[in-house]
C-alpha positions in Angstrom: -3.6 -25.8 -28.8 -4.4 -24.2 -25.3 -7.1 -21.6 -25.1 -5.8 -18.3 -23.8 -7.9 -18.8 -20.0 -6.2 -22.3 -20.3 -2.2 -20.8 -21.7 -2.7 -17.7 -18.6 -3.1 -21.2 -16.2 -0.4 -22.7 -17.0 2.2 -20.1 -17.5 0.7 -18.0 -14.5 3.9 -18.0 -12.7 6.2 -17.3 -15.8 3.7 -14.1 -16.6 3.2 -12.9 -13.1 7.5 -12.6 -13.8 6.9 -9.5 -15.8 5.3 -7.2 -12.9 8.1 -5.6 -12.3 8.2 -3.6 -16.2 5.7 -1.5 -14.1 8.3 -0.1 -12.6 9.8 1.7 -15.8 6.7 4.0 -15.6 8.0 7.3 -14.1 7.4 7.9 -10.4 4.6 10.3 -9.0 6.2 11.9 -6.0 3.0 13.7 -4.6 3.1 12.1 -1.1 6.0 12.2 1.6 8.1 9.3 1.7 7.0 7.8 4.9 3.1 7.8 3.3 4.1 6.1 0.3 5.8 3.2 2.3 2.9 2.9 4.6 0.5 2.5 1.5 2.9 0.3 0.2 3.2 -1.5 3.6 -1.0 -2.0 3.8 -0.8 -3.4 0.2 1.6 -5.8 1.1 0.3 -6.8 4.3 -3.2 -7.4 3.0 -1.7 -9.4 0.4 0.2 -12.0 2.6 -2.4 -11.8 4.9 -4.9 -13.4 2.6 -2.6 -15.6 1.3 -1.2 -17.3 4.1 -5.1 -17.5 5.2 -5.4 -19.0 1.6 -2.8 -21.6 2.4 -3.7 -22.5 5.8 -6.6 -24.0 4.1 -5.3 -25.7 1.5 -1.2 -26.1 2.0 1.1 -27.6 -1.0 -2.0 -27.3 -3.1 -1.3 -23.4 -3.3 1.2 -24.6 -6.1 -0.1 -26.8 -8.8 0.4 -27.3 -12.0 -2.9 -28.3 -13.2 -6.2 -27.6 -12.1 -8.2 -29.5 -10.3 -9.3 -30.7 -6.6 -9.3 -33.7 -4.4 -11.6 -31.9 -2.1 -13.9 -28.9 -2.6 -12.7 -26.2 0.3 -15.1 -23.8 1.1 -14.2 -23.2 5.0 -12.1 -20.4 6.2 -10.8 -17.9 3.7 -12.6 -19.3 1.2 -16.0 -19.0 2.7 -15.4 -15.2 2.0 -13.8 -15.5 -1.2 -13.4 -18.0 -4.0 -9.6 -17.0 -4.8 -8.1 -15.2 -1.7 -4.3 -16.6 -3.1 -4.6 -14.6 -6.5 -5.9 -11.5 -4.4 -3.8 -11.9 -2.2 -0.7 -12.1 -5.1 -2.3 -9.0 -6.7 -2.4 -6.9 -3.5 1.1 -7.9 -2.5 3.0 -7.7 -5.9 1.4 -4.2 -5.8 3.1 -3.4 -2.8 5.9 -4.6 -4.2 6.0 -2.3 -7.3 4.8 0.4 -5.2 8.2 0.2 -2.7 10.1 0.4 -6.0 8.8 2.6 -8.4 5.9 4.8 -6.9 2.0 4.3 -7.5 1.7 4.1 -10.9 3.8 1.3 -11.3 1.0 0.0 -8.1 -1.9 0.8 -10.3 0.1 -0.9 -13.7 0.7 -4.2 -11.7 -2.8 -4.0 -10.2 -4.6 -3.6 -13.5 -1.9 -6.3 -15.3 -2.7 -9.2 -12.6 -6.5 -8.4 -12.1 -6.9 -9.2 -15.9 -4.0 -12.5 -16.1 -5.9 -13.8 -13.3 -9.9 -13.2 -14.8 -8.3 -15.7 -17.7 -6.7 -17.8 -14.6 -10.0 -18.5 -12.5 -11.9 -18.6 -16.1 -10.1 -21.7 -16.4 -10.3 -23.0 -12.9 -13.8 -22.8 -12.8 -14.6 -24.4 -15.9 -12.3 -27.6 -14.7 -14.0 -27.3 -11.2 -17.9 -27.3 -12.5 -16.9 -30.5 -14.6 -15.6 -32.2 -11.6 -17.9 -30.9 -8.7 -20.9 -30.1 -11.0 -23.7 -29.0 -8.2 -21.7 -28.7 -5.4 -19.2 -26.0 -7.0 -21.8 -24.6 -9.0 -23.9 -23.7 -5.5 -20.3 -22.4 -3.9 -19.4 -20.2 -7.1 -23.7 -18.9 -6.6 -22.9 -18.2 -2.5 -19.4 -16.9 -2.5 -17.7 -14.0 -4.4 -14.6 -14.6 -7.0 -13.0 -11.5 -5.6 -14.2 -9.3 -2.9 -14.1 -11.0 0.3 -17.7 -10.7 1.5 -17.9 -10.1 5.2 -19.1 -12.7 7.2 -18.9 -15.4 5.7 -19.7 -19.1 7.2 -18.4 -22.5 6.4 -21.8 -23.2 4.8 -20.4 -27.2 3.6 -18.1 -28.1 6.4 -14.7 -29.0 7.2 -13.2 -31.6 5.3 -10.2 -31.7 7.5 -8.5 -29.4 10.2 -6.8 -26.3 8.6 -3.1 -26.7 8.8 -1.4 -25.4 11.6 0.6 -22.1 11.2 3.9 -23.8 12.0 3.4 -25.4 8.4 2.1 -22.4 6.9 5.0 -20.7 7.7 7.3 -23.2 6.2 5.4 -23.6 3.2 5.7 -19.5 2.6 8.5 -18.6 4.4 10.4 -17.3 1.5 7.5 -15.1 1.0 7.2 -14.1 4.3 11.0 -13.1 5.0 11.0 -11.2 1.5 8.0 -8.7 2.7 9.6 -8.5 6.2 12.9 -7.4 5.1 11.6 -4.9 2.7 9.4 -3.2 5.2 12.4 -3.1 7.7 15.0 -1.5 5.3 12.2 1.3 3.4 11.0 2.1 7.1 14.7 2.5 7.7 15.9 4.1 4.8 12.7 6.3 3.2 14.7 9.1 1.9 16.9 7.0 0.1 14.7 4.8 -0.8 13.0 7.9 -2.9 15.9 9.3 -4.4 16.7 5.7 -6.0 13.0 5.7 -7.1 13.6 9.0 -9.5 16.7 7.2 -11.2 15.2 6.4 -14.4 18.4 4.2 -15.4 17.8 2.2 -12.4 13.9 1.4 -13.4 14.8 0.5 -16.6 17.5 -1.6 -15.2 14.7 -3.7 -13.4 12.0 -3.6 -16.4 14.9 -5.4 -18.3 15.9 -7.9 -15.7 12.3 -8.7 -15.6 11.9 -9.4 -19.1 15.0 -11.6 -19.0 13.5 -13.5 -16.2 10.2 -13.8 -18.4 12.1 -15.5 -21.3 14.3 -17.8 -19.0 11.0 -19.0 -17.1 9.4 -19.0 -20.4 11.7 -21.7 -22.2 12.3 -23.5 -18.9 8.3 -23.8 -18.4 7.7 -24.8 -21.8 10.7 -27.1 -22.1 8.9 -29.6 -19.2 5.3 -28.9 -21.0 6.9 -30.6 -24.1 8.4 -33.1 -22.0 5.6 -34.2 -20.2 3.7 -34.3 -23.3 6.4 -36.2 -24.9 6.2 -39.0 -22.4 2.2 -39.2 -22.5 2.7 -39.5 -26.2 5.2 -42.1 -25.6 3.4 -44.4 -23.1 0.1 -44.4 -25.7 
């Protein structure tokens, strides 16, 4: 059986799913419109930010289903931060929930990730000191796990060149074309966008649709766990 910091690893994408229940918290409409966007906007913008920096150091790697590394990166990014793709995640799914359902549903999201991802890098790390022992152990010592510390310096060296933003862009552009278009239309549309905010049908709309998400994800995640299994099991 997995341990929980091993389960919130493994399932990290299914769980991240169910951000979106924040959004069936009622709405706090103490700041104009425009504000709230802009917050929203900063959120999201530091989030992507950090994690296409994350990615231009590491590339496909940013999606794995296993932990582990061929090579211990500590240049760029993460010579200021040890996990600037789960920040980075956290800051921009707040933004997210923010656009849609105020800042409570920000703060919900905030405090929801921030904990699924302590289990996350719990895990991570333990893998990583088994593998890199010394080396990983002086990195987790001279770099933080979340605040990016100013300043920081490649302190081991390149391994290789960072990948060029041409194949950052590809890898993420998905990402990138989802935060683009929903700063263009809530810039565009703020009043509206605030009046569909204080619909309480249409937050418990998306709460559901998120939870329906969760379960498909869910059974699809854990259908190829058992199947993987299945053929290690088979091949002994």
């Amino acid at each position: 059986m997995k341990s929980l910091p091993a389960f919130a690893f493994a399932y990290r994408g299914v769980l991240v799913s169910l951000c979106p229940l924040s959004c069936a918290l009622p709405p706090w409409s103490g700041l104009a419109p425009r504000v709230e966007i802009a917050a929203a906007a900063l959120l999201l913008c530091l989030g992507l930010g950090l994690r296409l920096a994350g990615v231009r150091e590491i590339g496909g790697r940013a999606r794995v289903h296993s932990a582990g590394a061929r090579d211990l990166v500590s240049s760029g990014i993460f010579a200021t931060t040890r996990n600037p793709l789960y920040l980075g995640n956290a800051l921009a799914a707040a933004g997210a929930t923010f656009l849609l359902a105020g800042p409570l549903a920000a703060a919900a999201t905030g405090l929801y990730l921030g904990l699924l991802y302590a289990l996350v890098v719990r895990h991570e790390e333990r893998v990583l000191l088994s593998l890199w022992g010394a080396a990983y152990r002086d990195y987790l010592e001279r770099v933080p796990r979340w605040i990016p510390r100013l300043g920081g310096s490649d302190f081991s060296g390149r391994s290789r060149e960072p990948y060029s933003w041409s194949e950052v862009l590809r890898l993420e552009k998905w990402g990138v074309l989802a935060v683009a278009c929903a700063l263009v239309v809530s810039f565009a549309f703020p009043d509206t966008l605030a009046a569909l905010r204080q619909r309480a049908e249409l937050r418990t709309a998306i709460g559901a649709l998120s939870i329906l998400v969760f379960v498909v994800l869910f059974v699809r995640r854990a259908s190829r766990s058992k199947r993987k299994h299945g053929l290690i099991f088979h091949a002994e």
